[in-house]
C-alpha positions in Angstrom: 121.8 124.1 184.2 121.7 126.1 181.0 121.4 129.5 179.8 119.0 130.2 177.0 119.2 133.3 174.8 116.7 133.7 172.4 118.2 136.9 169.8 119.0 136.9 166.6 122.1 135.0 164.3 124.3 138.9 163.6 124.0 140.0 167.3 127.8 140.9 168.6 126.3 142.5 171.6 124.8 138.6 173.0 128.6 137.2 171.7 130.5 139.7 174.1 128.1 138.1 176.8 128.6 134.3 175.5 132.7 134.9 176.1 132.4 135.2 179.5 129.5 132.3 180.0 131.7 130.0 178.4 135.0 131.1 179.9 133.2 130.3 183.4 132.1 127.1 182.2 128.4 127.7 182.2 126.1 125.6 179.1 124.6 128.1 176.6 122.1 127.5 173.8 121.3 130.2 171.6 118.6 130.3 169.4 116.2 132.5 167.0 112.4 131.7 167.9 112.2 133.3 164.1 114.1 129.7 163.2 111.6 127.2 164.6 109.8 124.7 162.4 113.0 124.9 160.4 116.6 124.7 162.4 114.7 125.3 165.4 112.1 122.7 167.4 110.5 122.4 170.3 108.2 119.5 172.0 106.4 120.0 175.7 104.1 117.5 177.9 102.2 118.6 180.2 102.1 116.5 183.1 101.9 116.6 186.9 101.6 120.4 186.6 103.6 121.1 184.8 105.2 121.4 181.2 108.5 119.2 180.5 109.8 119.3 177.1 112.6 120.3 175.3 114.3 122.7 172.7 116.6 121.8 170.0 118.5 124.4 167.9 121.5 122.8 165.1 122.9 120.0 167.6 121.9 121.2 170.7 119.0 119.7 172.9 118.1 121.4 175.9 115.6 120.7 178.6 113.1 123.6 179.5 112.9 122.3 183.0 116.7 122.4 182.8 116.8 126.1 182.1 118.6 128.4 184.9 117.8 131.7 183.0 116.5 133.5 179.6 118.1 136.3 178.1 115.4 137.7 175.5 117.7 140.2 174.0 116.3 140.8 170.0 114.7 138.1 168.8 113.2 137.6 165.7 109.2 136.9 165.3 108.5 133.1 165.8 108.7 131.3 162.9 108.6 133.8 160.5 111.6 131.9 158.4 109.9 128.7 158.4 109.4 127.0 155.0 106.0 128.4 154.3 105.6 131.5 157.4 102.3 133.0 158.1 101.1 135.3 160.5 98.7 132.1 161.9 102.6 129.8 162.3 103.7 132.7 164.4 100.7 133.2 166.3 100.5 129.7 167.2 104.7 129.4 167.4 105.0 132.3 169.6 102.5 131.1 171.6 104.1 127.3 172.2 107.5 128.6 172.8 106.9 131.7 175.2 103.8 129.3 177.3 106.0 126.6 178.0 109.0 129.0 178.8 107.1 131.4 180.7 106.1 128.4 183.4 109.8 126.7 183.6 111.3 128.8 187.1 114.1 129.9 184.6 114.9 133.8 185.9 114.1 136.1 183.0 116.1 138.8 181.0 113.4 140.4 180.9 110.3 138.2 181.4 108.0 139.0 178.0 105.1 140.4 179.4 107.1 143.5 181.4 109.3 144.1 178.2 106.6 144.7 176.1 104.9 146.7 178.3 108.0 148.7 179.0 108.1 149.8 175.4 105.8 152.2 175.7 106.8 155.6 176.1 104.2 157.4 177.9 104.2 154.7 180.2 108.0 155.3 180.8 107.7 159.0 181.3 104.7 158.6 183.7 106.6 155.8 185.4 109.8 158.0 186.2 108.7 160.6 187.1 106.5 158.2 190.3 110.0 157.2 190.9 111.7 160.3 191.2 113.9 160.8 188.0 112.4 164.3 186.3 110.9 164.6 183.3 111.1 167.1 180.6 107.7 168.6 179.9 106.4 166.0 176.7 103.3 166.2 174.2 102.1 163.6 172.3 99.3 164.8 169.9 97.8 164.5 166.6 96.4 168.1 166.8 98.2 170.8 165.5 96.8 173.8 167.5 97.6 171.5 171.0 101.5 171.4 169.4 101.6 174.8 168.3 99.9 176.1 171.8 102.7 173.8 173.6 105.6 175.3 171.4 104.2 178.7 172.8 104.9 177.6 176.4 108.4 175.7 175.8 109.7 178.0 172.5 113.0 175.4 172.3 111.4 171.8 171.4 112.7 168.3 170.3 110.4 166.0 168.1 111.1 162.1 168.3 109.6 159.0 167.3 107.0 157.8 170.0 108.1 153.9 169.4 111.6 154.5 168.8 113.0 152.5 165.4 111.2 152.8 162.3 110.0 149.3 161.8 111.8 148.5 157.8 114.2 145.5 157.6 116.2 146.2 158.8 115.0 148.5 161.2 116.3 151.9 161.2 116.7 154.4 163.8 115.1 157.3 163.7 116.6 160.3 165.5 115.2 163.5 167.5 115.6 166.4 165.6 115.3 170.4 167.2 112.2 171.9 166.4 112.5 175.2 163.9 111.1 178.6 165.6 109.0 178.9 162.2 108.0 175.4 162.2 104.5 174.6 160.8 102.5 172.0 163.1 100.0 170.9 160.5 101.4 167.4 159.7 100.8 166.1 163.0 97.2 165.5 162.2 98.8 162.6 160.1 100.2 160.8 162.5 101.0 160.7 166.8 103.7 163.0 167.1 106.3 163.3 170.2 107.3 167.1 171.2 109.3 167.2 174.2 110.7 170.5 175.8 114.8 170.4 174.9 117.1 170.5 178.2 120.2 172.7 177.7 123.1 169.9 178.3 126.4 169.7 179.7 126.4 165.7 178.5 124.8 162.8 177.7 124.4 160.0 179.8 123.5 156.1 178.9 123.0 154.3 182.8 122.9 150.4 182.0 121.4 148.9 184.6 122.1 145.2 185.0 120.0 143.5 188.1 120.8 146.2 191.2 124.5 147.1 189.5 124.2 150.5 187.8 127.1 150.9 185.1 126.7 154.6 184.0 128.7 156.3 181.1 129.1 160.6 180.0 129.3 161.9 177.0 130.4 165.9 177.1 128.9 168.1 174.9 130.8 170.0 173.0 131.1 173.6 173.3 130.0 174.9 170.5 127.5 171.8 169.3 126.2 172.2 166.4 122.5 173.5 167.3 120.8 170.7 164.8 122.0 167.6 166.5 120.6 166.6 169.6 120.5 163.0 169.3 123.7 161.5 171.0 123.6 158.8 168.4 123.9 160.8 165.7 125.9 163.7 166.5 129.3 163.6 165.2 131.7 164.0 168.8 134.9 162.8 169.2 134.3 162.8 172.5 134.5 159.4 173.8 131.8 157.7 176.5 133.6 158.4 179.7 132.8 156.5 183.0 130.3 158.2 186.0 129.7 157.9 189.2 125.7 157.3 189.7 124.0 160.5 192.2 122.7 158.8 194.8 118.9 160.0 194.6 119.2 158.9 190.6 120.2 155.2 191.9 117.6 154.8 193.7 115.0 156.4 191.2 115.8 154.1 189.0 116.1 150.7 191.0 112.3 151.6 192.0 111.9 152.1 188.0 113.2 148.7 187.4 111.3 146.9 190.1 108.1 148.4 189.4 108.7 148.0 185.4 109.6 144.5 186.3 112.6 144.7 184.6 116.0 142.4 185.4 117.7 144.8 182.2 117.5 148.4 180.8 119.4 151.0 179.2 118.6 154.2 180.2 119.2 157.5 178.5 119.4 161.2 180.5 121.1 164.4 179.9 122.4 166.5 182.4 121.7 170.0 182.3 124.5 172.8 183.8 123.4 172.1 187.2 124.0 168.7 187.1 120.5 167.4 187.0 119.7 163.9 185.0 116.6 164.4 183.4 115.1 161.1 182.3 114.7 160.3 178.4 113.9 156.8 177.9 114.3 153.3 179.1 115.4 150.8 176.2 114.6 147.2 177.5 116.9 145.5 175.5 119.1 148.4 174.4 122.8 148.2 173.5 125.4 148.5 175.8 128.6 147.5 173.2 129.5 150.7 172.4 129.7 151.9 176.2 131.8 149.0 177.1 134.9 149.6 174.5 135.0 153.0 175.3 134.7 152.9 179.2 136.0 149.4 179.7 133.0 148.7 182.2 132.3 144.9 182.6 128.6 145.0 181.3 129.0 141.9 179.2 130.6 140.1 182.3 127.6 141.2 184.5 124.9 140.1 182.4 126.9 136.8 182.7 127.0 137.0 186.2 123.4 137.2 186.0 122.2 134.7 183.7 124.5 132.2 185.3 122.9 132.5 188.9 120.6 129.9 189.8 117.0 129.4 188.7 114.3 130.2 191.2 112.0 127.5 192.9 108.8 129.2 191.4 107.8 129.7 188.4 108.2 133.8 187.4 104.6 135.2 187.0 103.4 137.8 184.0 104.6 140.5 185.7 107.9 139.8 186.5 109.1 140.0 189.9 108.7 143.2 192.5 105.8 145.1 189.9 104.0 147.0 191.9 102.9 149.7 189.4 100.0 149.2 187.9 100.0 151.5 184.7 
């Protein structure tokens, strides 16, 4: 049975993946949904209850009922390189590819429905904390005298984006930034804005979590940081990512945040305070785990192959994904 991964062409995380697929001999087709109607096409009956069909991307022809799994990793919007795109092709693109996948038994990295869901920040925070990771104290507001009464109760504050990149093409990242003592909270009547109380840390810490395996990964702080940069992705360390053993309590946080998030993938990001707390940022559903890799030498890549090369389930995976139990 095959692997599908839907992401897009430039994607050097999903090729550290495809290495180890092929090296144990298991069929791959990759593809961009953002490709059908032109290198990409699809055809389903439905019949005896079900859809059979297939996919074709370049050369390749692949059987949706002969799917064992789906990696969604970052895939572009359905057809939106077709000949003539329109937000109606990708409506009704979208909607034939993800229907007929959705009811195929393929296992699901992550099933569509619980990733989009899982994007949403104050669902993550609220989520988290039910499990038992803690949470930093966090506003989200578009009144300035609620942001400037908050910054009276916690004086040291980070602002971030509430969606995370800023949605230009490419998409660019846009990083948390320390709040100034002076700082004038008028401009948040423009827009939502995310203040969240900062947590003095000893390091950074990105926890992949692949299925029940828990890869996690520590980034020291540096002694005398410079007191702008508080975003790990930005902050010029030569520090390297260091492998870490998960706390116990932590582990089992977040496999309850995974099963009730639905989620067979996420990349989580902490930072651990001086007494060795994890307080919980955020939960990327299809973040990046490259970077951790080469520096730590973990096999992430090799587990996600592990994964997607198990065998499909009997049962078609419903909307919510398997074990949710958390009803938002």
């Amino acid at each position: 049975m095959t692997v599908l991964i839907l992401t897009c062409e430039e994607d050097v995380t999903t090729d550290m993946v495809v290495v180890h697929l092929n090296a144990a001999g298991v069929p791959v087709v990759r593809l961009d949904p953002a490709d059908l109607t032109a290198s990409v096409a699809l055809s389903g009956e439905f019949a005896h209850g079900s859809f059979r069909g297939h996919l074709s991307a370049g050369d390749r022809l692949v059987s949706i009922g002969g799917l064992r799994s789906v990696w969604v990793r970052r895939p572009g919007g359905a057809a939106t390189r077709a000949a003539e795109p329109s937000a109606w092709l990708t409506e009704e693109s979208g909607q034939a590819l993800y229907g007929m996948l959705r009811g195929c038994g393929a296992r699901w990295m992550n099933q569509p429905d619980a990733a989009h869901r899982a994007r949403y920040k104050p669902w993550q925070l609220r989520l988290a904390q039910r499990c038992g990771l803690p949470v930093p104290a966090t506003l989200i507001t578009t009144f300035p005298r609620a942001a400037r009464e908050f910054a009276e109760r916690y004086p040291d504050l980070v602002v971030k984006p509430v969606s995370g990149a800023h949605p230009q093409d490419p998409p660019r990242a846009v990083p948390a930034s320390r709040v100034p003592p002076e700082a004038d909270f008028s401009a948040v009547a423009h827009g939502p804005t995310l203040l969240q109380r900062r947590v003095a840390k000893r390091a950074d810490i990105r926890l992949t979590a692949v299925g029940d395996a828990l890869l996690a990964a520590r980034k020291t702080t540096l002694m005398e940081p410079d007191p702008a940069e508080v975003d790990v992705r930005f902050a010029a360390s030569p520090e390297p990512w260091r492998p870490a053993e998960v706390p116990p309590r932590v582990a089992d946080a977040v496999r309850a945040y995974l099963r009730a998030a639905g989620l067979a993938y996420g990349a989580l990001d902490f930072v651990e305070d001086g007494d060795g707390t994890w307080w919980f940022l955020e939960c990327n559903q299809s973040g990046q785990f490259g970077f951790v890799e080469v520096d730590t030498g973990q096999p992430i890549a090799r587990a996600i192959a592990d994964w997607l090369a198990r065998p499909a389930t009997e049962d078609p995976v419903d909307a919510g994904g398997p074990g949710t139990v958390f009803a938002g």
